[in-house]
Every structure is written in structure tokens, then in C-alpha cells.
TIVO-2410 file (N, C-alpha, C; in nm, 3 decimals):
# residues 30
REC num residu      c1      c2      c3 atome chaine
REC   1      X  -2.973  -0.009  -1.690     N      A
REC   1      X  -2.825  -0.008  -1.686    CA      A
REC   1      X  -2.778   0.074  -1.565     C      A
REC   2      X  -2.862   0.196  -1.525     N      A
REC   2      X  -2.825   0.270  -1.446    CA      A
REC   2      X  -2.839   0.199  -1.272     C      A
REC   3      X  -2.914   0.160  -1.286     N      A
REC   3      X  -2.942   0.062  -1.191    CA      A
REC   3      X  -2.844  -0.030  -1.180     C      A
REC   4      X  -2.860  -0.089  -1.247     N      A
REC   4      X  -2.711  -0.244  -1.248    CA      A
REC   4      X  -2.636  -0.169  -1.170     C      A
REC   5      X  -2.579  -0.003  -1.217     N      A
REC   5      X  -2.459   0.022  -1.195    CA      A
REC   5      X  -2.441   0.094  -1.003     C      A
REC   6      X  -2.526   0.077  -0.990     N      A
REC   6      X  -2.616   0.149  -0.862    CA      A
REC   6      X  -2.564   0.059  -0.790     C      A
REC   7      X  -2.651  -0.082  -0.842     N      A
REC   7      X  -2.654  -0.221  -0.732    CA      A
REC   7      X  -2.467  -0.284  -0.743     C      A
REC   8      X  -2.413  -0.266  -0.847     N      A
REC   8      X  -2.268  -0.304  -0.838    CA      A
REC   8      X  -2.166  -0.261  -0.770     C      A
REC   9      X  -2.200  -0.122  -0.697     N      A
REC   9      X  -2.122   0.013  -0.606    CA      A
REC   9      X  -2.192  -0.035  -0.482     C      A
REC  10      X  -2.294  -0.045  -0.485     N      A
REC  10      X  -2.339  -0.054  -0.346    CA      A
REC  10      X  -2.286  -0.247  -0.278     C      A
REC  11      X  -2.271  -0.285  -0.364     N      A
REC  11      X  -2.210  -0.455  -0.349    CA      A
REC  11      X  -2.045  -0.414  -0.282     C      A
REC  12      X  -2.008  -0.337  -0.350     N      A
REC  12      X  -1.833  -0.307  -0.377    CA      A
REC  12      X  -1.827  -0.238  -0.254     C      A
REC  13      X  -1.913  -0.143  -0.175     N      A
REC  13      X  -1.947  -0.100  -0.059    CA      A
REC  13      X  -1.941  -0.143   0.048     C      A
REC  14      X  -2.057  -0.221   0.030     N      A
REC  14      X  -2.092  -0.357   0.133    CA      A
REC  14      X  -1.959  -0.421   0.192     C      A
REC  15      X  -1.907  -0.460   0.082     N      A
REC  15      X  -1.810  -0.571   0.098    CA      A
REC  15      X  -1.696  -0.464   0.118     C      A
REC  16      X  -1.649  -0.375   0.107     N      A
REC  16      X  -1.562  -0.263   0.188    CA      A
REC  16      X  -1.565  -0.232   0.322     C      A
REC  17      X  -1.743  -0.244   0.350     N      A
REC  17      X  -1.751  -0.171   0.490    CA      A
REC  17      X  -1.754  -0.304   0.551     C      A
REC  18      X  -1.744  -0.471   0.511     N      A
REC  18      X  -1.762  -0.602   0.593    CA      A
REC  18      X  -1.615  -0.608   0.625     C      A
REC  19      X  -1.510  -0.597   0.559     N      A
REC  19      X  -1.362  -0.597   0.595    CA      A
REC  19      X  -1.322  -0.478   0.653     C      A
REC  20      X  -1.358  -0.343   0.623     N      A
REC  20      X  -1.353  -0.239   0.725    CA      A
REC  20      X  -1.404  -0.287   0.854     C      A
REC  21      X  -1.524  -0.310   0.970     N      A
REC  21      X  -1.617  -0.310   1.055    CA      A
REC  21      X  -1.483  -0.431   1.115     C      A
REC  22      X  -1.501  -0.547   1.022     N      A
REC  22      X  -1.404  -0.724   1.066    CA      A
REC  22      X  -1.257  -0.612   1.116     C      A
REC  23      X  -1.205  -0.553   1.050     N      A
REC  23      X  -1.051  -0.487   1.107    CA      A
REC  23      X  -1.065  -0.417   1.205     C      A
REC  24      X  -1.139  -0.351   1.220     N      A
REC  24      X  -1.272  -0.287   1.365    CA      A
REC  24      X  -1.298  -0.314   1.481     C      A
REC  25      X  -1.330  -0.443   1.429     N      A
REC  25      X  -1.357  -0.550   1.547    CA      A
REC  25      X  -1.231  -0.625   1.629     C      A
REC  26      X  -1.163  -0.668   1.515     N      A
REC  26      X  -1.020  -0.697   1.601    CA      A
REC  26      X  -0.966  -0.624   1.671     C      A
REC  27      X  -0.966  -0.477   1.598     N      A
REC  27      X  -0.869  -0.369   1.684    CA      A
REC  27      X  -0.939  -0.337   1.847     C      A
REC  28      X  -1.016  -0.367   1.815     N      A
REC  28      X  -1.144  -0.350   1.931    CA      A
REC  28      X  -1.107  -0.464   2.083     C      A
REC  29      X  -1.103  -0.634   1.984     N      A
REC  29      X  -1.087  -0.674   2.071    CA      A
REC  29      X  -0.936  -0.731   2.147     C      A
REC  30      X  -0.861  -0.653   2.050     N      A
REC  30      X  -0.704  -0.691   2.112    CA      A
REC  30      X  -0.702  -0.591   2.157     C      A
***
């Protein structure tokens, strides 16, 4: 269970820091 809950934060992460880095990148290239 502890695990599941490990791998479900680190997903929620991921996908935080892929739309963080993408807003990043725009600001970057305008």
C-alpha cells in the first residue's frame, strides 16, 4: 500500500514537472 502510495505522488510529480518544464520552454522560446 505504501508503495502504491509512493508510485501515485511520484506520477502526480511527473506530470507537474511535464507542464511546469512545457511553460518553461515557451517562456524560453518567446
Amino acid at each position: 500500500s505504501d508503495n502504491g502510495k509512493s508510485r501515485e505522488v511520484e506520477v502526480d510529480i511527473d506530470e507537474l514537472l511535464d507542464m511546469d518544464s512545457d511553460d518553461h520552454r515557451r517562456s524560453y522560446l518567446q
